[in-house]
Backbone as CSV, one residue per row, in Angstrom:
resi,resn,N_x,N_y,N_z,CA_x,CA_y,CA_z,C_x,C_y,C_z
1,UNK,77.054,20.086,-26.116,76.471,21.251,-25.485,74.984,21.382,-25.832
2,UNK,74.842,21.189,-27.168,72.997,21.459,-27.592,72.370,20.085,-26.649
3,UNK,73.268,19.012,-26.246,72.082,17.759,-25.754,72.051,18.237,-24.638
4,UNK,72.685,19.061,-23.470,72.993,19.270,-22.320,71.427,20.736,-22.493
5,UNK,71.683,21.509,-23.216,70.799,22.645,-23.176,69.534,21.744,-23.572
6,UNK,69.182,20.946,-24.230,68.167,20.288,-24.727,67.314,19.913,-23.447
7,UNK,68.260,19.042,-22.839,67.893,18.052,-21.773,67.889,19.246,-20.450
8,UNK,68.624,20.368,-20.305,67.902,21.269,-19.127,66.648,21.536,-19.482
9,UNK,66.352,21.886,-20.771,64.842,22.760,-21.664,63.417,21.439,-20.946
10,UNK,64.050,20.434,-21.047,63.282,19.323,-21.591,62.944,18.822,-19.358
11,UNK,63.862,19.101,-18.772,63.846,19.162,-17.101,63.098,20.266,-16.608
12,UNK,63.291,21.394,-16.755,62.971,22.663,-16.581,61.191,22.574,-16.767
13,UNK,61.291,21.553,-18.133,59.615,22.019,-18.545,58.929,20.816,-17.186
14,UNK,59.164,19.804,-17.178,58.663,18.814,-16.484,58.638,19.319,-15.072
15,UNK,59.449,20.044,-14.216,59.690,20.361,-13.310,58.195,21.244,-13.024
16,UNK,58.300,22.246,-13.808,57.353,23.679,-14.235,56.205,23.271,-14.306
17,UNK,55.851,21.495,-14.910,54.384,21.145,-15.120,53.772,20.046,-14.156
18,UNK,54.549,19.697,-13.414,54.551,18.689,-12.446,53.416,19.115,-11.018
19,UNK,53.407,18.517,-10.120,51.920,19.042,-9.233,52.773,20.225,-8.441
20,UNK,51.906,20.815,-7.912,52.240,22.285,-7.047,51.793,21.848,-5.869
21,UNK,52.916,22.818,-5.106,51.882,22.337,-3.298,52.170,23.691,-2.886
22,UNK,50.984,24.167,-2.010,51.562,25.644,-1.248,53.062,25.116,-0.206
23,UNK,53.720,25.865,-0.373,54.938,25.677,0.616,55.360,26.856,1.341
24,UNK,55.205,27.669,0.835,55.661,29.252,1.929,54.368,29.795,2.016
25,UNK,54.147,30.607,3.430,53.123,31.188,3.770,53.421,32.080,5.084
26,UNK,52.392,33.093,4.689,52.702,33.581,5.844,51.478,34.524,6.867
27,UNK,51.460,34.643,7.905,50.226,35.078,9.098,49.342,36.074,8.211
28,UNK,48.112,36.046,8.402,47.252,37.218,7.817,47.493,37.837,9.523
29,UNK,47.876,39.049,9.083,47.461,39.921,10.434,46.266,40.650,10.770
30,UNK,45.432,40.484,9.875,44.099,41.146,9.891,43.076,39.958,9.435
31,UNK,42.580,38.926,10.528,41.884,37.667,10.645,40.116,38.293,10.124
32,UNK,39.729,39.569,9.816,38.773,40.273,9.598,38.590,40.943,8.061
33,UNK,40.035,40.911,7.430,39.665,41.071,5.725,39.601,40.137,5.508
34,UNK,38.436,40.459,4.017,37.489,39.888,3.729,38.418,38.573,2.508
35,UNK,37.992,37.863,2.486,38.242,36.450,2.069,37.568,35.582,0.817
36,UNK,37.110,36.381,-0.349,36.552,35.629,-1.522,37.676,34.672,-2.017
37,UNK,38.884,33.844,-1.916,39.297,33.253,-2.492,39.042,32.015,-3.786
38,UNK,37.557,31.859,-3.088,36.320,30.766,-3.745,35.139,31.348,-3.773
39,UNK,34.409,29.794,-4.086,32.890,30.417,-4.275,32.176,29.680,-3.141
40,UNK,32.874,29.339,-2.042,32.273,28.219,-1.017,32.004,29.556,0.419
41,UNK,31.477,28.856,1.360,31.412,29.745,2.355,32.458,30.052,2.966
42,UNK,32.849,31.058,3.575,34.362,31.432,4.524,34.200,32.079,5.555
43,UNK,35.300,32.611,5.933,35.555,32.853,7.778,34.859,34.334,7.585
44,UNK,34.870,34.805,6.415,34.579,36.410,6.259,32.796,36.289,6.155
45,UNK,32.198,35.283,5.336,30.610,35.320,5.827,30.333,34.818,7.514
46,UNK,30.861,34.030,8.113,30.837,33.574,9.568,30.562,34.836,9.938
47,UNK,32.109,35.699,10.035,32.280,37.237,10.475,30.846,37.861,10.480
48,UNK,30.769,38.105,9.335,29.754,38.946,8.860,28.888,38.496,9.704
49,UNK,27.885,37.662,9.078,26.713,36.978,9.697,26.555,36.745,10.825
50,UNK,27.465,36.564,11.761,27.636,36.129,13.478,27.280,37.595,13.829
51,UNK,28.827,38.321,14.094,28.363,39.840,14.106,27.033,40.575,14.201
52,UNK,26.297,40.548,12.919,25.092,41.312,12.816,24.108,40.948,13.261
53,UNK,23.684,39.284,13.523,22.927,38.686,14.437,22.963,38.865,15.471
54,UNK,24.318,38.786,16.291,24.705,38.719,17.266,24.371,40.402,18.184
55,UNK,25.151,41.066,17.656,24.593,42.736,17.542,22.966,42.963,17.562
56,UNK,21.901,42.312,16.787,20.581,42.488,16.618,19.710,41.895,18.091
57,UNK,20.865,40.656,18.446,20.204,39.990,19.455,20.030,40.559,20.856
58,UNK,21.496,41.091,21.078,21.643,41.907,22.156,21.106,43.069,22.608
59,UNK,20.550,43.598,21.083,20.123,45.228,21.346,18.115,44.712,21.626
60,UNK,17.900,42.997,21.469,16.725,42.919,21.647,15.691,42.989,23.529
61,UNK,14.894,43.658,23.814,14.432,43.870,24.796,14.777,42.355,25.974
62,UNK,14.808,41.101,25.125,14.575,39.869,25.953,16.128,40.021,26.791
63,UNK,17.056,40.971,25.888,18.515,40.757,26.303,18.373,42.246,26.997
64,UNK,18.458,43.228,26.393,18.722,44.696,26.557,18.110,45.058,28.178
65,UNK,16.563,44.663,28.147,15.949,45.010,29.643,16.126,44.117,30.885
66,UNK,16.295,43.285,30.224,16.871,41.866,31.678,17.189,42.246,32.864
67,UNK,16.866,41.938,33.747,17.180,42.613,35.295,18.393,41.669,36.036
68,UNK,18.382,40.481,34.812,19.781,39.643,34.983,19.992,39.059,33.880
69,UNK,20.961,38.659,33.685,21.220,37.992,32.641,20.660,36.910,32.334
70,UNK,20.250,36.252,31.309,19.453,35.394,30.891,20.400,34.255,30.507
71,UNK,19.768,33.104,30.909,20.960,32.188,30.522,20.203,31.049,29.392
72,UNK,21.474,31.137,28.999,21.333,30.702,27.067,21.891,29.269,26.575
73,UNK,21.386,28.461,26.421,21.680,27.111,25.821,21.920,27.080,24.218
74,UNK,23.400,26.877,23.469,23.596,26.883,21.916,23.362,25.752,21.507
75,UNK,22.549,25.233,20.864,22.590,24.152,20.393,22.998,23.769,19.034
76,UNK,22.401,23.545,18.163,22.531,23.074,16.976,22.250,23.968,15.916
77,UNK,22.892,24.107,14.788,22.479,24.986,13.551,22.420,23.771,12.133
78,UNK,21.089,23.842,11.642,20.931,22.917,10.679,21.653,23.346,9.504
79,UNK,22.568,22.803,8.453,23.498,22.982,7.530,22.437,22.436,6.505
80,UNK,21.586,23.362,5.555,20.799,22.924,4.247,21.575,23.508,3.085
81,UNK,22.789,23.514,2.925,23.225,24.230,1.773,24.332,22.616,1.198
82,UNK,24.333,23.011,0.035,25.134,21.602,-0.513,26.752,21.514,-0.025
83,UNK,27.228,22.625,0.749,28.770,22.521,1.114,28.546,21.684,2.316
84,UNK,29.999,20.946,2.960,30.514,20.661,3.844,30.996,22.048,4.841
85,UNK,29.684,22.344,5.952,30.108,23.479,6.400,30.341,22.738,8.174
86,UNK,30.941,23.280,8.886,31.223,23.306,10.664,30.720,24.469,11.116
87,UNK,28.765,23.558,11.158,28.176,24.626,11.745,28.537,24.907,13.219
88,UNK,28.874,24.086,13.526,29.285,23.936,15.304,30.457,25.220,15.572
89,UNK,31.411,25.158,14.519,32.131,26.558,14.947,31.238,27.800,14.295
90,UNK,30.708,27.943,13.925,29.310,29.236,13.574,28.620,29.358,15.307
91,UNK,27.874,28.319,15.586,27.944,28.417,16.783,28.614,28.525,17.940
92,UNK,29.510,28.544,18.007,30.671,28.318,19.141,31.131,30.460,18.646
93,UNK,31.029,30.607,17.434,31.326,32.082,17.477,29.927,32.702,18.067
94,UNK,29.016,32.235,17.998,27.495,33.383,18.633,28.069,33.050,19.698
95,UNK,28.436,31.897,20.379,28.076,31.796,22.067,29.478,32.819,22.518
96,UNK,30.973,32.482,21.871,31.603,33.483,22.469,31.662,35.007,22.162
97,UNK,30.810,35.562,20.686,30.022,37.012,20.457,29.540,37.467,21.633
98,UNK,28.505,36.633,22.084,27.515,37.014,22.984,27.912,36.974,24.742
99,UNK,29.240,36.258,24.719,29.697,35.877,26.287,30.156,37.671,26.731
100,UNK,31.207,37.963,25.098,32.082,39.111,25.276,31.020,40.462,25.629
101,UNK,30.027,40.270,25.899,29.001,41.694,25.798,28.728,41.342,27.596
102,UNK,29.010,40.347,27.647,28.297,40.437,29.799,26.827,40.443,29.486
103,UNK,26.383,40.029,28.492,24.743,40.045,28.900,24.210,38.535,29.141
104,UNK,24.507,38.075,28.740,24.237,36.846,28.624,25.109,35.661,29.301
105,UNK,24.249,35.189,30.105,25.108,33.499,30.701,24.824,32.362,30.132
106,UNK,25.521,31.356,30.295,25.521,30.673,29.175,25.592,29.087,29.904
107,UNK,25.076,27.648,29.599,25.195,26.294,29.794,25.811,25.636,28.636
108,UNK,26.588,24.938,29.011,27.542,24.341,27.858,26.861,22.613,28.383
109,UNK,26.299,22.991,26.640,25.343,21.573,26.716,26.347,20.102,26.695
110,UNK,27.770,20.256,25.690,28.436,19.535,25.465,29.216,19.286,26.753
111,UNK,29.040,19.706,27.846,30.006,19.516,28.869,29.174,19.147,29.919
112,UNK,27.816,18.522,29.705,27.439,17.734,30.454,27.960,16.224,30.994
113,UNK,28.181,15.566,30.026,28.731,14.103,30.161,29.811,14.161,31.265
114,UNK,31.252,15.602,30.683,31.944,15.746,31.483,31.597,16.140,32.856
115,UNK,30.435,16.711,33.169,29.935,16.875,34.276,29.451,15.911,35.344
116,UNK,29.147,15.240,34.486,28.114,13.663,35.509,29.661,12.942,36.096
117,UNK,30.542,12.733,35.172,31.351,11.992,35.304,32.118,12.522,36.706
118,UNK,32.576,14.089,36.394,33.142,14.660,37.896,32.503,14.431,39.245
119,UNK,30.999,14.471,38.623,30.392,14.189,40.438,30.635,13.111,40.472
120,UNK,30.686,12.007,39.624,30.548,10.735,40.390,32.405,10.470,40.579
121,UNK,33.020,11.109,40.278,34.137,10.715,40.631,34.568,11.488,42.281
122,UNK,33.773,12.683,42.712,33.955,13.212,43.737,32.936,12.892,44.693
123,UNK,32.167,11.827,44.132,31.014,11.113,45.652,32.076,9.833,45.141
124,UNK,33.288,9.570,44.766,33.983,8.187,45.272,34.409,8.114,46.416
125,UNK,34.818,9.279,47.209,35.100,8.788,48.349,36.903,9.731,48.585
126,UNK,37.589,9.805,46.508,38.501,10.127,46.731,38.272,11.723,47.111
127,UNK,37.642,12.918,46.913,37.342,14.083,47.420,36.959,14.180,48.852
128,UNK,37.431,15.552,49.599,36.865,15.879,50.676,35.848,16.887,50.638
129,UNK,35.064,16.237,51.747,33.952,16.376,51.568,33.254,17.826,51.520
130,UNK,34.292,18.414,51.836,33.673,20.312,51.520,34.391,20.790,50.814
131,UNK,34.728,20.448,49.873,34.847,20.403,48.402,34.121,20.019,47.389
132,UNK,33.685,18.976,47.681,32.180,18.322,46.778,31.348,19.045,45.890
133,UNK,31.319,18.632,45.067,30.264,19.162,44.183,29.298,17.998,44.076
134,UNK,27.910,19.019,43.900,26.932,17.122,43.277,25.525,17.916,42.612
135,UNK,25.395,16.546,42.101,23.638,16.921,41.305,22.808,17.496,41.985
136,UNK,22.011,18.631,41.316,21.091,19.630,42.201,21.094,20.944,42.328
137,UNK,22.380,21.349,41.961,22.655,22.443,41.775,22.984,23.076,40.364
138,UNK,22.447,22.472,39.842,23.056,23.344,38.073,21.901,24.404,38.070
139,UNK,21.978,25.513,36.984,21.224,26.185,36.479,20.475,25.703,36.013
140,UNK,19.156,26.220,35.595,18.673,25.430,34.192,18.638,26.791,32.992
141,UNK,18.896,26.471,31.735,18.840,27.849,30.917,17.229,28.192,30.722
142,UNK,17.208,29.321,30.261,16.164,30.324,29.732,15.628,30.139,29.021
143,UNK,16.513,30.093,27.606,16.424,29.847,26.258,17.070,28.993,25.933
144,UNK,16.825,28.518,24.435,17.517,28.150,23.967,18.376,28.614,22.123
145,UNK,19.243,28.758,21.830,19.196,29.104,20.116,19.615,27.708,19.489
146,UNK,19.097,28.255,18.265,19.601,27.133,17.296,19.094,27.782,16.192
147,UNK,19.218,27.398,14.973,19.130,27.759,13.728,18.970,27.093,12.436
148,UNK,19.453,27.563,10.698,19.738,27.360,9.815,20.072,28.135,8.860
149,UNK,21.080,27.205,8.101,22.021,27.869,7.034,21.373,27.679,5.788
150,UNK,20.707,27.739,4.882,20.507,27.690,3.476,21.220,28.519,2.453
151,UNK,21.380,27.858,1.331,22.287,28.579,0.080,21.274,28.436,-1.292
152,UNK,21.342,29.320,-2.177,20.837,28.843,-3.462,21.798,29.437,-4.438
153,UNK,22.469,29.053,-5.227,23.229,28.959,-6.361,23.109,28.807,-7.412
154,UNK,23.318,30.114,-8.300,23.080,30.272,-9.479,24.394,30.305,-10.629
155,UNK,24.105,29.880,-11.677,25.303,29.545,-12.375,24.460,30.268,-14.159
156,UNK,25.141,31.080,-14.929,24.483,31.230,-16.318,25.842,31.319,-17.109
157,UNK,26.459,30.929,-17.798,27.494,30.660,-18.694,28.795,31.373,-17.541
158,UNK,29.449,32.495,-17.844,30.679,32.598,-17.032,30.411,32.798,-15.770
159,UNK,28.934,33.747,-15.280,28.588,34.033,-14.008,27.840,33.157,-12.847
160,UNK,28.581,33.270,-11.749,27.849,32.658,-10.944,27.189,33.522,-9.612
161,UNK,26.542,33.614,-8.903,25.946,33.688,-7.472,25.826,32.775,-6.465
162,UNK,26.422,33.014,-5.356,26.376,32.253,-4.278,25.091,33.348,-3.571
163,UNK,24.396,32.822,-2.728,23.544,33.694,-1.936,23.306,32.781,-0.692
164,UNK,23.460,32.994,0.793,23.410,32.294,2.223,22.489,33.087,2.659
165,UNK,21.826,32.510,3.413,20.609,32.594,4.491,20.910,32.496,5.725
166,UNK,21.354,32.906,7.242,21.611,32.165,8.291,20.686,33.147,9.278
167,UNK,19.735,31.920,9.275,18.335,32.301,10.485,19.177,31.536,11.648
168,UNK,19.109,32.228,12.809,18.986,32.331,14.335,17.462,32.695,14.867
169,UNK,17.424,31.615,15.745,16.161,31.856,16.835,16.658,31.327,18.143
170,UNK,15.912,32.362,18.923,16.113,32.177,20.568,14.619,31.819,21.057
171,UNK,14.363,30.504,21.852,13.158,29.812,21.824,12.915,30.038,23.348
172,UNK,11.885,30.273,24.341,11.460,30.480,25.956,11.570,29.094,26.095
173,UNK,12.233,28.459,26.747,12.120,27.273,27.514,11.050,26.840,28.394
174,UNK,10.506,27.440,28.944,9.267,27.501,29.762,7.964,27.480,28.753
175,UNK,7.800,28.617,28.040,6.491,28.402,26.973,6.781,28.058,26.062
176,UNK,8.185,27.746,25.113,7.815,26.953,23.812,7.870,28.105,23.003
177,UNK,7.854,29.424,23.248,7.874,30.628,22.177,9.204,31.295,21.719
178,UNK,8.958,31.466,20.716,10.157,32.049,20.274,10.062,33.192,20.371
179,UNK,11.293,33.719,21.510,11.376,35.163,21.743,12.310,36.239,20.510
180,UNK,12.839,35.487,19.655,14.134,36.703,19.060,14.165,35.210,17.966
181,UNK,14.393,36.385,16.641,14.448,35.475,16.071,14.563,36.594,13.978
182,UNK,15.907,35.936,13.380,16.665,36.951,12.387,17.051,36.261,11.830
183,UNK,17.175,36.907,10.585,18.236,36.486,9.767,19.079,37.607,8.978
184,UNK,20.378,36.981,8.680,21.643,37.410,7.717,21.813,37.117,6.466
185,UNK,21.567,37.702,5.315,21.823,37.352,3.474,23.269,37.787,3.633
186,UNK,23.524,36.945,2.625,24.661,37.244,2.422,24.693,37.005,0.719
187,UNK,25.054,37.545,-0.384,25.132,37.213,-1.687,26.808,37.634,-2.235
188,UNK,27.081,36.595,-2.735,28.717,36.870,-3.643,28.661,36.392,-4.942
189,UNK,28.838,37.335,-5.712,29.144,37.526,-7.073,30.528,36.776,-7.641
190,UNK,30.492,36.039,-8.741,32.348,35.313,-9.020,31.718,35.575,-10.434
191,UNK,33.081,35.655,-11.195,32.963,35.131,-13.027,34.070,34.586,-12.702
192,UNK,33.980,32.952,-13.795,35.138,32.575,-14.055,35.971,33.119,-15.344
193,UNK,37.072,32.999,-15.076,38.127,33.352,-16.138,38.730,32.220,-17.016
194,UNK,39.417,32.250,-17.674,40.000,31.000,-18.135,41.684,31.027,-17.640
195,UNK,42.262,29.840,-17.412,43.506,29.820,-16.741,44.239,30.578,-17.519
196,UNK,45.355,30.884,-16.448,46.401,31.775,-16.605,46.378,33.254,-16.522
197,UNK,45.018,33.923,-17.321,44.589,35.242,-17.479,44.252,35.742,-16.342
């Protein structure tokens, strides 16, 4: 009986110290509380930062007085901070921020290729002909945005600081000027603890 209790004690512990994997989980129903789990960037600075830009941009005269909507090309957001961030979904949230307000129209730069390819598949011969679409008729945009992310990180024995930067600018396509143009801080405070506590 003591080798049997021994040898559960002695299973039990190995079991208990062995690797962990998340295995149960379940829906956040509120995709909008806030999210410090780490000290890296998250969906709750995106939030933040998209939002208040996004909000600043719209209430700006180039958007607000428009006698039409201005149409807007997203391009690229430069990532200068040492994380592995997907600035492309940062962007992909301004362009659909800004779709949901009706002020703004929009060219989807990435869906050009797919574009060339449709006309030339509908001047093959297999489309009829008043149906057709073809080169000549696109918009051209207004503007354009694009941006950057910077971080500086501070570390002094248990405390650390994260602090983000995310400048947006909206540039005149025609003159080269930048019409609108902000930025979002963002700073988060962490101490580490020591395990278990």
């Amino acid at each position: 009986m003591k080798k049997f209790l021994l040898l559960s004690t002695i299973l039990l512990t190995l079991v208990n110290c062995g690797p962990k994997a998340f295995v149960k989980g379940n829906y956040d129903q509120d995709v909008n509380r806030e999210n410090l789990m780490n000290d890296s960037w998250s969906e709750t600075d995106m939030q933040k930062a998209v939002a208040d830009l996004v909000g600043n941009l719209v209430a700006h005269p180039t958007i607000s007085v428009a006698k039409r909507p201005p149409v807007v090309m997203v391009t690229q957001l430069q990532n200068k901070t040492s994380e592995h961030i997907d600035t492309q979904n940062i962007m992909d949230m301004v362009r659909v921020e800004l779709m949901r307000g009706g002020k703004v129209a929009f060219i989807d730069k990435e869906a050009r290729t797919d574009i060339s390819d449709e006309y030339n598949y509908q001047n093959s011969g297999m489309v009829a002909g008043e149906s057709k679409k073809g080169p000549g008729g696109q918009t051209g945009a207004d503007y354009i945005i694009n941006g950057r992310l910077d971080s500086i990180v501070q570390e002094v024995g248990k405390d650390k600081t994260v602090y983000y930067k995310l400048v947006l600018n909206m540039t005149n396509l025609k003159s080269g000027v930048i019409s609108w143009s902000d930025h979002k801080q963002i700073r988060k405070q962490f101490r580490k603890k020591s395990i278990g506590l």
